[in-house]
PDB file of N, CA, C and O in Angstrom:
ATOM      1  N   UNK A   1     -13.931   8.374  -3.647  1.00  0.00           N
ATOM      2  CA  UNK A   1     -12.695   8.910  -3.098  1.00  0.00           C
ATOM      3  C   UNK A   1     -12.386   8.237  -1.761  1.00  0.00           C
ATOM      4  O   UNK A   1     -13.328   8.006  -1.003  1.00  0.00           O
ATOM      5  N   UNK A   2     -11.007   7.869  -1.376  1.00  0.00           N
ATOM      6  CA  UNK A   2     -10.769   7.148  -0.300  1.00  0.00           C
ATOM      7  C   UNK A   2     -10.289   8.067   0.470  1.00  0.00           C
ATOM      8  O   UNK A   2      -9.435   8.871   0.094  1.00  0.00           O
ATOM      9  N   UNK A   3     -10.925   8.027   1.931  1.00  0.00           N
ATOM     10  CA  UNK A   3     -10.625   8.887   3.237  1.00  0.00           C
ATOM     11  C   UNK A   3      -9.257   7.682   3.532  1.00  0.00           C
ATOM     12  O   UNK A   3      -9.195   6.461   3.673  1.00  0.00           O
ATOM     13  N   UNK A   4      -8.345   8.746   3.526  1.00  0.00           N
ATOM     14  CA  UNK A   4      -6.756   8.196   4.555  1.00  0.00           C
ATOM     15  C   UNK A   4      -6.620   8.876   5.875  1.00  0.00           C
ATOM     16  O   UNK A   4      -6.576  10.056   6.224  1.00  0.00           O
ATOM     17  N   UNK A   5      -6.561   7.548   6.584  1.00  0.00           N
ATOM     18  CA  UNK A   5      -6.555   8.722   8.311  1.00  0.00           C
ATOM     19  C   UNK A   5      -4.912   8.358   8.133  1.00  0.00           C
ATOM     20  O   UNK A   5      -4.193   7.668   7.410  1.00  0.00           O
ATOM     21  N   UNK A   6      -4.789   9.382   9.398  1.00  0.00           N
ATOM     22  CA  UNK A   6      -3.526   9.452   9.572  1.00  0.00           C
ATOM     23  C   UNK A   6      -2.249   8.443  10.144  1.00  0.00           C
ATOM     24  O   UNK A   6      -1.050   8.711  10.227  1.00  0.00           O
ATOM     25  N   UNK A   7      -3.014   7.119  10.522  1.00  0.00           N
ATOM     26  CA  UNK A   7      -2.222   5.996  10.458  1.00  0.00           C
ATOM     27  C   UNK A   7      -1.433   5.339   9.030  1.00  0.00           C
ATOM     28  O   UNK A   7      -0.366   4.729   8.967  1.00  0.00           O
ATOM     29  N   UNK A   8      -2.395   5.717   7.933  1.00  0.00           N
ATOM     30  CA  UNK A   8      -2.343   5.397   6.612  1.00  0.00           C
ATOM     31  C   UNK A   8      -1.100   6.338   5.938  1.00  0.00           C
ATOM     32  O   UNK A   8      -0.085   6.049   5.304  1.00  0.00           O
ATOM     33  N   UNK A   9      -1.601   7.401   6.326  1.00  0.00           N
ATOM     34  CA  UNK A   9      -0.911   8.709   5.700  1.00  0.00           C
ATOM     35  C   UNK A   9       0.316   8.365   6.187  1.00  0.00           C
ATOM     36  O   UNK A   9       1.124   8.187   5.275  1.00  0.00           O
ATOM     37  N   UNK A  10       1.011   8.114   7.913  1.00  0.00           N
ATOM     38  CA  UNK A  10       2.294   7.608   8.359  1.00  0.00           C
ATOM     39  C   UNK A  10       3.209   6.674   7.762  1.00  0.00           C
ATOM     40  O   UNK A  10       4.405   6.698   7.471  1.00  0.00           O
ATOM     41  N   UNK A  11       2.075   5.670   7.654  1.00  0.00           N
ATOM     42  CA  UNK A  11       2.630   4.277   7.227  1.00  0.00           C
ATOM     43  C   UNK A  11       3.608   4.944   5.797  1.00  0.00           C
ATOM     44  O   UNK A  11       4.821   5.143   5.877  1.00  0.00           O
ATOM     45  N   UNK A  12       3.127   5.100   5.071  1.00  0.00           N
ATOM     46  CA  UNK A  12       3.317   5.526   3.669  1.00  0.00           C
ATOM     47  C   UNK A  12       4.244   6.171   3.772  1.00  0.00           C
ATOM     48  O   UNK A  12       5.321   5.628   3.525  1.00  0.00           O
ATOM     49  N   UNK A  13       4.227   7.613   4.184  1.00  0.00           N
ATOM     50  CA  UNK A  13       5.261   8.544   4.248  1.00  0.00           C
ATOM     51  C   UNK A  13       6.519   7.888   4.959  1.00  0.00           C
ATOM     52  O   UNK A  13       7.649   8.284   4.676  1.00  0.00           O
ATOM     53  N   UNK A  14       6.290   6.803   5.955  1.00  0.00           N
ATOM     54  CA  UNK A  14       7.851   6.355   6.209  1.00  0.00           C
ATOM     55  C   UNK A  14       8.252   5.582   6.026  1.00  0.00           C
ATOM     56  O   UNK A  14       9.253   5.112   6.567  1.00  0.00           O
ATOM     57  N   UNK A  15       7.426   5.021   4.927  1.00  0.00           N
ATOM     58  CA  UNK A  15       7.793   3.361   4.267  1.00  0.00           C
ATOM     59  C   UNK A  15       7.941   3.543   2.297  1.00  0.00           C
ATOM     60  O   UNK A  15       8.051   2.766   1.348  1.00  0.00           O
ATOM     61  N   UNK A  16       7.879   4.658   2.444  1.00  0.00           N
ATOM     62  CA  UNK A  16       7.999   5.327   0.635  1.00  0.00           C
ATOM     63  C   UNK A  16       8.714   4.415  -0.058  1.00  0.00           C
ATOM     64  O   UNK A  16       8.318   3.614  -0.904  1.00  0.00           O
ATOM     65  N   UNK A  17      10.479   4.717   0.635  1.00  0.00           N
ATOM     66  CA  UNK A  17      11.028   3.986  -0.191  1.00  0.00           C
ATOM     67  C   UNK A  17      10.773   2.530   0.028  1.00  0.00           C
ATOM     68  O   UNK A  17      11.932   2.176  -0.191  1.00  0.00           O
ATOM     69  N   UNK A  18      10.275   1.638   0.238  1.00  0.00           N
ATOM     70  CA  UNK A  18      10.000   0.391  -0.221  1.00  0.00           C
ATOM     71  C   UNK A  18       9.901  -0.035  -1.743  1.00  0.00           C
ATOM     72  O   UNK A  18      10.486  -0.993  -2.249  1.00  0.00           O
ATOM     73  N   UNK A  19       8.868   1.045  -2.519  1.00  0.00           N
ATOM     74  CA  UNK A  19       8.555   1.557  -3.732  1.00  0.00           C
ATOM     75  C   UNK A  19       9.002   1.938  -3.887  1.00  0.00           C
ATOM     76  O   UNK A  19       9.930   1.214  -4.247  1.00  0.00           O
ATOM     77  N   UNK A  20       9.329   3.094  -3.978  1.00  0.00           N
ATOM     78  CA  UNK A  20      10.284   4.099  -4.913  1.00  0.00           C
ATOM     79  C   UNK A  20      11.707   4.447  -4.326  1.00  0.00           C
ATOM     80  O   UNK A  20      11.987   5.595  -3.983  1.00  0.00           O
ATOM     81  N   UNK A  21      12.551   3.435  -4.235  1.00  0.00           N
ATOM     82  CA  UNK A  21      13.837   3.702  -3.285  1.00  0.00           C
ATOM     83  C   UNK A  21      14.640   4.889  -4.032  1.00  0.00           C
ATOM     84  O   UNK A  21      15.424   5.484  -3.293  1.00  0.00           O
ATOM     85  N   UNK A  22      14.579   5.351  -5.419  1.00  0.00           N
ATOM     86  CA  UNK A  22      15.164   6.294  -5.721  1.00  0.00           C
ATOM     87  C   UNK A  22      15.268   7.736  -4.973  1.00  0.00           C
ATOM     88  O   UNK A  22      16.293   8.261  -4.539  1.00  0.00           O
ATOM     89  N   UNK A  23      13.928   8.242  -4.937  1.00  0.00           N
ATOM     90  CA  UNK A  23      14.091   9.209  -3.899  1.00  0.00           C
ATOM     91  C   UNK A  23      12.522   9.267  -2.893  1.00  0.00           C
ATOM     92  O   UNK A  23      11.794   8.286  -3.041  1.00  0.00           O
ATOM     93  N   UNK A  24      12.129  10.154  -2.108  1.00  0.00           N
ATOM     94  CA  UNK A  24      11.006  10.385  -1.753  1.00  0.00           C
ATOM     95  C   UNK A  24      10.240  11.107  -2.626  1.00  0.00           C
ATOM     96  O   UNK A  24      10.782  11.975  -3.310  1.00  0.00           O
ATOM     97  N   UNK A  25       8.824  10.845  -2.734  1.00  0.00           N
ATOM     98  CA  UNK A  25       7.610  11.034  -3.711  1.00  0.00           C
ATOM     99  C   UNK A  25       7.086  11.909  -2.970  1.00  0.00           C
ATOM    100  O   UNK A  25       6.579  12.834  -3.605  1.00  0.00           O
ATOM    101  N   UNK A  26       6.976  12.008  -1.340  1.00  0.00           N
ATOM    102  CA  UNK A  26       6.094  12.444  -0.563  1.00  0.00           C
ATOM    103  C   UNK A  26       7.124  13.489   0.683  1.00  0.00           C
ATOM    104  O   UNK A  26       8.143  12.935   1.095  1.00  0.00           O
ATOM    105  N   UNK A  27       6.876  14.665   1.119  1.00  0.00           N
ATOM    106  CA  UNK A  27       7.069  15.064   2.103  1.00  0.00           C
ATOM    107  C   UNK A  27       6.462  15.438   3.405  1.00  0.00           C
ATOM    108  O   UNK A  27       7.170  15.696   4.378  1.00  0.00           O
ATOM    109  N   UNK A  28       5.441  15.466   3.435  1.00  0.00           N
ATOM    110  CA  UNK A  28       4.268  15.566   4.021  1.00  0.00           C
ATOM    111  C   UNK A  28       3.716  14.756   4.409  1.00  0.00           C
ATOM    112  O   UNK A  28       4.386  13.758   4.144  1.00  0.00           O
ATOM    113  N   UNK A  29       2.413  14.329   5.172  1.00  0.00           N
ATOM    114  CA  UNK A  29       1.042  13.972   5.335  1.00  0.00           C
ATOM    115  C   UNK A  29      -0.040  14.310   4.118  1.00  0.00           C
ATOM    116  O   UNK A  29      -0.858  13.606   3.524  1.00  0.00           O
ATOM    117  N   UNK A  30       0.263  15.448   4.039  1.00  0.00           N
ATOM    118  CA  UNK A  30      -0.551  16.138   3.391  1.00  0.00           C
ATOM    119  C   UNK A  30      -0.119  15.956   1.778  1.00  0.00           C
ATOM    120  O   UNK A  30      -1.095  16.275   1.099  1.00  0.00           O
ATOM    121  N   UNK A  31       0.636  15.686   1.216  1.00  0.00           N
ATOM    122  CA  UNK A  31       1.811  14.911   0.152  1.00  0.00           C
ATOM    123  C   UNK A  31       1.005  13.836   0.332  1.00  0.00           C
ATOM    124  O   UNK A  31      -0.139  14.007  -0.090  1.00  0.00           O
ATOM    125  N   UNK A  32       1.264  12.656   0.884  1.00  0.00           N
ATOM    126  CA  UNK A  32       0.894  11.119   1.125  1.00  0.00           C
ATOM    127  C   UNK A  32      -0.832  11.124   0.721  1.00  0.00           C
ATOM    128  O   UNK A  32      -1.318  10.582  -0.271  1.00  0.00           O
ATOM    129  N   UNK A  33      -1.417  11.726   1.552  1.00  0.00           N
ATOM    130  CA  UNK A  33      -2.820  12.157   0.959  1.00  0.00           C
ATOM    131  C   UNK A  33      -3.047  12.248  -0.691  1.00  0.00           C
ATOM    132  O   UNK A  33      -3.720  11.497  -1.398  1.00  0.00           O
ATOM    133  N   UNK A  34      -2.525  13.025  -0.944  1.00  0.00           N
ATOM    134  CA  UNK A  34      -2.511  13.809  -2.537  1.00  0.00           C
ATOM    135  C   UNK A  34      -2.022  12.342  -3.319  1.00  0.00           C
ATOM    136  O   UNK A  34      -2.752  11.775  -4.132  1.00  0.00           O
ATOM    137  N   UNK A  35      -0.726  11.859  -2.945  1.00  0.00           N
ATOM    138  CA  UNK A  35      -0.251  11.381  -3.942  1.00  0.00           C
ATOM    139  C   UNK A  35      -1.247   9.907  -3.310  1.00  0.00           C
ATOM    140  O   UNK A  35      -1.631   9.350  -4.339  1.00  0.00           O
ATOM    141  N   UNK A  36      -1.642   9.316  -2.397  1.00  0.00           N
ATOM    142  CA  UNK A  36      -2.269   8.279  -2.437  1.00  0.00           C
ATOM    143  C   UNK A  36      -3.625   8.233  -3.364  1.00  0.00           C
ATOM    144  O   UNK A  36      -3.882   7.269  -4.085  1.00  0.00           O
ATOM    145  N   UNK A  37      -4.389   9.296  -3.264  1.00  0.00           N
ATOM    146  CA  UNK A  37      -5.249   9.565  -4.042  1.00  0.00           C
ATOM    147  C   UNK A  37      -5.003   9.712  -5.601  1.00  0.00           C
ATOM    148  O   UNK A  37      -6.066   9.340  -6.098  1.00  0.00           O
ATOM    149  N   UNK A  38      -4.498   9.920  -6.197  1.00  0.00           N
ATOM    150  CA  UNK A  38      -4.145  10.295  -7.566  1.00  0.00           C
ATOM    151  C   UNK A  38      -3.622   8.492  -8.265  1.00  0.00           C
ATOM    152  O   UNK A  38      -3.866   8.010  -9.371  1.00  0.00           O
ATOM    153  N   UNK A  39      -2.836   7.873  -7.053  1.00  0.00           N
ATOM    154  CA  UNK A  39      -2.310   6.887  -7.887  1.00  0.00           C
ATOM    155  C   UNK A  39      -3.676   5.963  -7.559  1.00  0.00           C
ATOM    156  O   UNK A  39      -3.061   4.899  -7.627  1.00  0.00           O
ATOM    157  N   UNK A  40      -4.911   5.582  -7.287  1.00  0.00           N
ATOM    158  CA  UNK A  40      -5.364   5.397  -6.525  1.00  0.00           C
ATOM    159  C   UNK A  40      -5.549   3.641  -5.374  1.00  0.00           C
ATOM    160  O   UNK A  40      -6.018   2.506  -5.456  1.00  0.00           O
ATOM    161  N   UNK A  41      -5.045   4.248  -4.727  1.00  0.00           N
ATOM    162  CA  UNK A  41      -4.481   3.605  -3.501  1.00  0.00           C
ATOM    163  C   UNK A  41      -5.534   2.859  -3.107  1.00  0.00           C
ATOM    164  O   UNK A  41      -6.668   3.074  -3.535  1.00  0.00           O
ATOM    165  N   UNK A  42      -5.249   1.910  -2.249  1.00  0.00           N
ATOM    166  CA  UNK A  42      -6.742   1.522  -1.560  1.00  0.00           C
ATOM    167  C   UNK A  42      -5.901   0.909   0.180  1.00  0.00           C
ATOM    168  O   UNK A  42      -4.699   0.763   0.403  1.00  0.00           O
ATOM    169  N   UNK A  43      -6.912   0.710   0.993  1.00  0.00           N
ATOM    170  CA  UNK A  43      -6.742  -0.095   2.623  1.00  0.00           C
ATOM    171  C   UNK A  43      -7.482  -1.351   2.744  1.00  0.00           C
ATOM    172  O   UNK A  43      -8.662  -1.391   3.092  1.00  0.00           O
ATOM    173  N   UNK A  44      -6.971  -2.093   2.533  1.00  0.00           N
ATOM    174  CA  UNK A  44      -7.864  -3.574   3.477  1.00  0.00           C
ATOM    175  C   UNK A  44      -7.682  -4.115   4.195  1.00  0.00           C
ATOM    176  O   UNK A  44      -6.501  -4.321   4.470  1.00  0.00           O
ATOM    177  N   UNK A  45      -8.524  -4.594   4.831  1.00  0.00           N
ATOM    178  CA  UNK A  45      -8.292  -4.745   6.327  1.00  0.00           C
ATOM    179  C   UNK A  45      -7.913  -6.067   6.641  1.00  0.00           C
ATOM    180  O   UNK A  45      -8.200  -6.391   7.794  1.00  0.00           O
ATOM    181  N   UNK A  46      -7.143  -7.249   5.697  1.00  0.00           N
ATOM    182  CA  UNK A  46      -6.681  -8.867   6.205  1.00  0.00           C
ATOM    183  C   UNK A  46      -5.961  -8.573   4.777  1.00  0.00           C
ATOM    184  O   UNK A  46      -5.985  -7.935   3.725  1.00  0.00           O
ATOM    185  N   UNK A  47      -5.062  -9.897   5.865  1.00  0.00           N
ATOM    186  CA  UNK A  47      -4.056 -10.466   3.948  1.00  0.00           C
ATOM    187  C   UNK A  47      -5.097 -11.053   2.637  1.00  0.00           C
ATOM    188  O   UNK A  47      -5.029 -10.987   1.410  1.00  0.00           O
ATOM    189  N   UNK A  48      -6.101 -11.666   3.644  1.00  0.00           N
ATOM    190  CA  UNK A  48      -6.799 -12.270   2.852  1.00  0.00           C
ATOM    191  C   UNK A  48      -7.277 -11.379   1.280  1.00  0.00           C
ATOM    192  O   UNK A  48      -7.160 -11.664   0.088  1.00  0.00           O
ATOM    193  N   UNK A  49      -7.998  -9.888   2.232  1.00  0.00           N
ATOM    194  CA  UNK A  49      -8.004  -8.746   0.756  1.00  0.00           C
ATOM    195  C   UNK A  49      -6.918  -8.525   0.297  1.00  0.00           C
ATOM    196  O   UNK A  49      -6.968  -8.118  -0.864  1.00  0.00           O
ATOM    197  N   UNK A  50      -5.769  -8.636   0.790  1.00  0.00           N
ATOM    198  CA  UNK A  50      -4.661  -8.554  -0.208  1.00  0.00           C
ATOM    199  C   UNK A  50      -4.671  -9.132  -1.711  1.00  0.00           C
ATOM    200  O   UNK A  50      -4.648  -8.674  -2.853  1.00  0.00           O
ATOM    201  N   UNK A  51      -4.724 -10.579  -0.986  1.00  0.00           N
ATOM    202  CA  UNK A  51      -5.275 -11.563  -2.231  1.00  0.00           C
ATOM    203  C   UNK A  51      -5.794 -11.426  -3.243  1.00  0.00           C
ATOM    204  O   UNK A  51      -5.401 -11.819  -4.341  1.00  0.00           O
ATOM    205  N   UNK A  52      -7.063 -10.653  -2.895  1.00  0.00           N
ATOM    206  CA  UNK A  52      -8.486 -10.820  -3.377  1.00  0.00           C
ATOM    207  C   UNK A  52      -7.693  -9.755  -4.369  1.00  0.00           C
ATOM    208  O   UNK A  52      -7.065 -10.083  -5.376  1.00  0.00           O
ATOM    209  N   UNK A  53      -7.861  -8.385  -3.855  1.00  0.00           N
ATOM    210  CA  UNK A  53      -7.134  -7.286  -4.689  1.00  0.00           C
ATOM    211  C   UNK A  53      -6.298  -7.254  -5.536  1.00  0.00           C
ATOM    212  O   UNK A  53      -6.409  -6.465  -6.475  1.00  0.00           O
ATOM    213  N   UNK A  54      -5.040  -8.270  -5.404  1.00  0.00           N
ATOM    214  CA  UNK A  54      -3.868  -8.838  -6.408  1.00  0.00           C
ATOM    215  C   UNK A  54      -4.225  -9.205  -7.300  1.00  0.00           C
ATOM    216  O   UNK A  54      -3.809  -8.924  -8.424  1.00  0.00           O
ATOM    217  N   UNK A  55      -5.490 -10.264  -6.877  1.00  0.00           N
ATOM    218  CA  UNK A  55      -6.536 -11.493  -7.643  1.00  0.00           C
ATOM    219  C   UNK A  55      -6.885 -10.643  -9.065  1.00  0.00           C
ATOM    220  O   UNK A  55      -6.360 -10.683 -10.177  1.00  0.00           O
ATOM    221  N   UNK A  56      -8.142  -9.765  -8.454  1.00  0.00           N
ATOM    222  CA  UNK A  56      -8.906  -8.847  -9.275  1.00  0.00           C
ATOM    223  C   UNK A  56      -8.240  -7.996 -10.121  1.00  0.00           C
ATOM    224  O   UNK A  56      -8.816  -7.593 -11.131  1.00  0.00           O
ATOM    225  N   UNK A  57      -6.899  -7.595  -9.820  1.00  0.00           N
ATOM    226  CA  UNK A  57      -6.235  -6.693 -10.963  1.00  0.00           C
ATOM    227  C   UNK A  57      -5.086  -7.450 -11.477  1.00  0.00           C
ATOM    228  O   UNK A  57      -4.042  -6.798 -11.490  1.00  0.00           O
ATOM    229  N   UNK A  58      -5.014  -8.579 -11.875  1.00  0.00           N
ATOM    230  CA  UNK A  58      -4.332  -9.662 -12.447  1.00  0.00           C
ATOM    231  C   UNK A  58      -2.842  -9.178 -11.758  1.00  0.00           C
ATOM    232  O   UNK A  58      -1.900  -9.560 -12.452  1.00  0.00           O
ATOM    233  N   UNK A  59      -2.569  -8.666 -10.938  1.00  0.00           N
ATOM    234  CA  UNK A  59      -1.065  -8.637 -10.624  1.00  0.00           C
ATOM    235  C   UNK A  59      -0.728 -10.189 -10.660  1.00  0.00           C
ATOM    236  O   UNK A  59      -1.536 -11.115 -10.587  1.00  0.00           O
ATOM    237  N   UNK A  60       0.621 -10.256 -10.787  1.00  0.00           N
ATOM    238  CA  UNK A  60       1.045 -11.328 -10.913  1.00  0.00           C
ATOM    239  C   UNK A  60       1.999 -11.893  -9.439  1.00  0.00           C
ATOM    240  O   UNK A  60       2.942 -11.253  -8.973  1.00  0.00           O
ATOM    241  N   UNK A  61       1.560 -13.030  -8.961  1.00  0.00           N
ATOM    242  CA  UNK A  61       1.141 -13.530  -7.621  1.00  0.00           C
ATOM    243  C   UNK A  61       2.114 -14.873  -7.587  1.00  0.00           C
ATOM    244  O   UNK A  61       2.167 -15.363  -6.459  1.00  0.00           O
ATOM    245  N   UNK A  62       2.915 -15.585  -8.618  1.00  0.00           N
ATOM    246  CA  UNK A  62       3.321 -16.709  -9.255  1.00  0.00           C
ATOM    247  C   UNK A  62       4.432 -16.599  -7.952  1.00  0.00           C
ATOM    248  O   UNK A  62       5.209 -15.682  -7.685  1.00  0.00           O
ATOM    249  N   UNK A  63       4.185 -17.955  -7.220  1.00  0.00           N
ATOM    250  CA  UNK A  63       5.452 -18.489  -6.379  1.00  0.00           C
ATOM    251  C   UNK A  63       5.134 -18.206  -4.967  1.00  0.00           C
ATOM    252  O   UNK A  63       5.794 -18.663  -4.033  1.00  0.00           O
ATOM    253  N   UNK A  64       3.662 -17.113  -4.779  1.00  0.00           N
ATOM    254  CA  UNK A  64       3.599 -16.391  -3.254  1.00  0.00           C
ATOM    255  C   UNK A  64       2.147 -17.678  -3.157  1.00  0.00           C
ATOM    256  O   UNK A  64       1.341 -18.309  -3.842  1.00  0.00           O
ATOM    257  N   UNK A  65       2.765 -17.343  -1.316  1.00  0.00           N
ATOM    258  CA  UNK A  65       1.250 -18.172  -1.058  1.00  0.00           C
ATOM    259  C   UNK A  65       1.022 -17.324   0.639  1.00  0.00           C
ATOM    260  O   UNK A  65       1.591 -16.234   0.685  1.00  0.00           O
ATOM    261  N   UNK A  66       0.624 -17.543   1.331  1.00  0.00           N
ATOM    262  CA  UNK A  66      -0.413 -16.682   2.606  1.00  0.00           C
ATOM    263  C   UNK A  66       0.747 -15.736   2.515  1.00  0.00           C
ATOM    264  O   UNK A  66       1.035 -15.291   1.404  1.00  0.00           O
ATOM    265  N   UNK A  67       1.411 -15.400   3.517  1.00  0.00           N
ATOM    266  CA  UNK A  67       2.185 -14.236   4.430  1.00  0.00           C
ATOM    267  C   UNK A  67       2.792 -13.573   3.129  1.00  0.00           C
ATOM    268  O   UNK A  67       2.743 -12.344   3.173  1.00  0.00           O
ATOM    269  N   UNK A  68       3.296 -14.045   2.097  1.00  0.00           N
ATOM    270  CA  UNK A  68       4.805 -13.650   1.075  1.00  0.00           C
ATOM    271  C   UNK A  68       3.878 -12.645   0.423  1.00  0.00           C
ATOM    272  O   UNK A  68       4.623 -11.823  -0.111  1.00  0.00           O
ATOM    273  N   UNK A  69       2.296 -12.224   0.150  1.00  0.00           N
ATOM    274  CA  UNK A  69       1.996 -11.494  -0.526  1.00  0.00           C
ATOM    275  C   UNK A  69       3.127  -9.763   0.465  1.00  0.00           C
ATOM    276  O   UNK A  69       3.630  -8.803  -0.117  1.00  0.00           O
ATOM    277  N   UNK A  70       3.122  -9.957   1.470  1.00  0.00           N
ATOM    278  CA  UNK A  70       2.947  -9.046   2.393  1.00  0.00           C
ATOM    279  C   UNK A  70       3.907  -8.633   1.830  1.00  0.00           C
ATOM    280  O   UNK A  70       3.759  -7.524   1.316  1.00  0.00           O
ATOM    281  N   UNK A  71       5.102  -9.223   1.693  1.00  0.00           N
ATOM    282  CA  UNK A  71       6.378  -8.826   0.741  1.00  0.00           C
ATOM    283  C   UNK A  71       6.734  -7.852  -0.658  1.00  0.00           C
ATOM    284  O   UNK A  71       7.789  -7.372  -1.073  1.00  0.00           O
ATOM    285  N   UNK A  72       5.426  -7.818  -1.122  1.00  0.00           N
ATOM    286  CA  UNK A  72       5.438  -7.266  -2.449  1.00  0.00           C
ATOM    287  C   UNK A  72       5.352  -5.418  -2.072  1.00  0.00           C
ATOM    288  O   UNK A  72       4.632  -4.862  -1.243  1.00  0.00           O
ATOM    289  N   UNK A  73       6.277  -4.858  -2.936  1.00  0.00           N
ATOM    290  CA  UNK A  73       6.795  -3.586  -3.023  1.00  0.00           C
ATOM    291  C   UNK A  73       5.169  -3.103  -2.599  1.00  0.00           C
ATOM    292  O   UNK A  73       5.112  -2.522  -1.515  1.00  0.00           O
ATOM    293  N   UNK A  74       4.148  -3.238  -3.163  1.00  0.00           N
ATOM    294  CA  UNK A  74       2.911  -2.656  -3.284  1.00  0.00           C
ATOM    295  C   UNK A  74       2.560  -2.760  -2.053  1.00  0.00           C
ATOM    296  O   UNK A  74       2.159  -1.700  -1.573  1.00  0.00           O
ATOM    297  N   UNK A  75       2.563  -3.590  -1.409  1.00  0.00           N
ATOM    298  CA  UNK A  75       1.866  -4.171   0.230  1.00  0.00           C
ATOM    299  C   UNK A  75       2.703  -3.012   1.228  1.00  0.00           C
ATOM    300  O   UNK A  75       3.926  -2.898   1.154  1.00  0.00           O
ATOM    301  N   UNK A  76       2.030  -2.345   1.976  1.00  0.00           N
ATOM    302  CA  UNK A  76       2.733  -1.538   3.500  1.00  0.00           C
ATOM    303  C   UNK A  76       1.132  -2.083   4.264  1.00  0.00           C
ATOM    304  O   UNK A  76      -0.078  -2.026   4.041  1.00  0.00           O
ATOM    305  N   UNK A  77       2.367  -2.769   5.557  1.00  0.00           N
ATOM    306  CA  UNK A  77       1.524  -2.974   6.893  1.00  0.00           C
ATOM    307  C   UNK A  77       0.904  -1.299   7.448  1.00  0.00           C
ATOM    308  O   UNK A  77       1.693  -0.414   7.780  1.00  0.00           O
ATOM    309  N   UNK A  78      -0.386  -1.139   7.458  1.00  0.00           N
ATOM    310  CA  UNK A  78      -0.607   0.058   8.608  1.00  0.00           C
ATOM    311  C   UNK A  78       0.183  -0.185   9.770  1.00  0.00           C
ATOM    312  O   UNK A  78       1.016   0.602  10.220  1.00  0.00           O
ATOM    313  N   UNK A  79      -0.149  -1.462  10.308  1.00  0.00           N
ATOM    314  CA  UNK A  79       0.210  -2.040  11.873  1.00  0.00           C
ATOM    315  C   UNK A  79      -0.735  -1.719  12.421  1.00  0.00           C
ATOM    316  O   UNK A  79      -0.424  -1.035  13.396  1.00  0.00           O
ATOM    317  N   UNK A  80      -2.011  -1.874  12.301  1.00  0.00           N
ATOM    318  CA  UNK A  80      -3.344  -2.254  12.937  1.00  0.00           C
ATOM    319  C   UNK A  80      -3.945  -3.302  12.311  1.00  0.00           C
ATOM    320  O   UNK A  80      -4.853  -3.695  13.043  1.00  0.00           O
ATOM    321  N   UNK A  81      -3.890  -3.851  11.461  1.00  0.00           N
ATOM    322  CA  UNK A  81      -4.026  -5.299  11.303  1.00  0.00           C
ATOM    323  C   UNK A  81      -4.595  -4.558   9.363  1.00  0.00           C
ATOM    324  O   UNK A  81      -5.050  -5.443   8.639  1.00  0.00           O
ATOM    325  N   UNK A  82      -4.560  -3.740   8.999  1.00  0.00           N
ATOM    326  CA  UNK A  82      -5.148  -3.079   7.728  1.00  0.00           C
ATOM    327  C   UNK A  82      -3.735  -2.769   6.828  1.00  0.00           C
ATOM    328  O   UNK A  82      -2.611  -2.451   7.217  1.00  0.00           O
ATOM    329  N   UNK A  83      -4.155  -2.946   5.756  1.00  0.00           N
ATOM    330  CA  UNK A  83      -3.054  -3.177   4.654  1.00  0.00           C
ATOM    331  C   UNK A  83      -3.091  -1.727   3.754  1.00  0.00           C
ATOM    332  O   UNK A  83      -4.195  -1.390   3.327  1.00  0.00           O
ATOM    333  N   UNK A  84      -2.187  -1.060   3.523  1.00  0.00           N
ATOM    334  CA  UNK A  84      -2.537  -0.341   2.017  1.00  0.00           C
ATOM    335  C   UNK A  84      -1.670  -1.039   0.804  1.00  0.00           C
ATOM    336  O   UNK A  84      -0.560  -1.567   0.880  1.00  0.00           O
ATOM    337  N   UNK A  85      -2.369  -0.906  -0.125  1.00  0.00           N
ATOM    338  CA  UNK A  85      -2.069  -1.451  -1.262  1.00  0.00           C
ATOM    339  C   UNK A  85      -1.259   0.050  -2.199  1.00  0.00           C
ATOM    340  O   UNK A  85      -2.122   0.888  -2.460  1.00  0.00           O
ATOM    341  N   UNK A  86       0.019   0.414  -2.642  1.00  0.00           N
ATOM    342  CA  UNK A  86      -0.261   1.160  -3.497  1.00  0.00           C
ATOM    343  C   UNK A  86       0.783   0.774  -5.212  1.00  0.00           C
ATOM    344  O   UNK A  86       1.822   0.114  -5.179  1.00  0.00           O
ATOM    345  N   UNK A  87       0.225   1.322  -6.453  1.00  0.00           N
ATOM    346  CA  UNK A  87       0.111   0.619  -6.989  1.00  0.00           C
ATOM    347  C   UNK A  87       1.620   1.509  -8.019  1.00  0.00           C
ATOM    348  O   UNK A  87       1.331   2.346  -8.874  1.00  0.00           O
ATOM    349  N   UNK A  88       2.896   1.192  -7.773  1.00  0.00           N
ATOM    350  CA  UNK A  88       3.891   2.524  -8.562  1.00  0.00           C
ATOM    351  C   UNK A  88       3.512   2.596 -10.069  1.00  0.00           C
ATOM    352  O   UNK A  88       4.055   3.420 -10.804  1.00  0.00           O
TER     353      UNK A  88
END
């Protein structure tokens, strides 16, 4: 089970629609928690695990190279240098 501190939990809750621009998924902290866990979410800490993570679950990566992963609906910056990945 992945511990989300509350930088994680922020990020998410005010970057929702990136993913899901239809409506909000989450109202809460305590929402963001729940629903990060269930879809299951993960944090890494460089683009580089971005990579790696994209790599390992065959997402498809065709045309991106260093920074452009950051771009993908799935990618939210914490803004401490740690990534969450989540997966709609």
């Amino acid at each position: 089970m992945h511990e989300f501190d509350d930088a994680v939990l922020r990020c998410f809750l005010k970057n929702q629609g990136k993913l899901f621009p239809e409506e909000d998924v989450v109202s809460s902290l305590e929402e963001a928690e729940n629903f990060l866990e269930e879809c299951f979410a993960v944090v890494v800490n460089s683009v580089d695990e971005v990579w790696d993570y994209f790599e390992e679950e065959g997402i498809d990566m065709e045309g991106m190279e260093g920074d452009d992963i950051l771009e993908a609906d799935e990618v939210f910056d914490v803004g401490d240098g740690r990534y969450l990945i989540v997966e709609g």
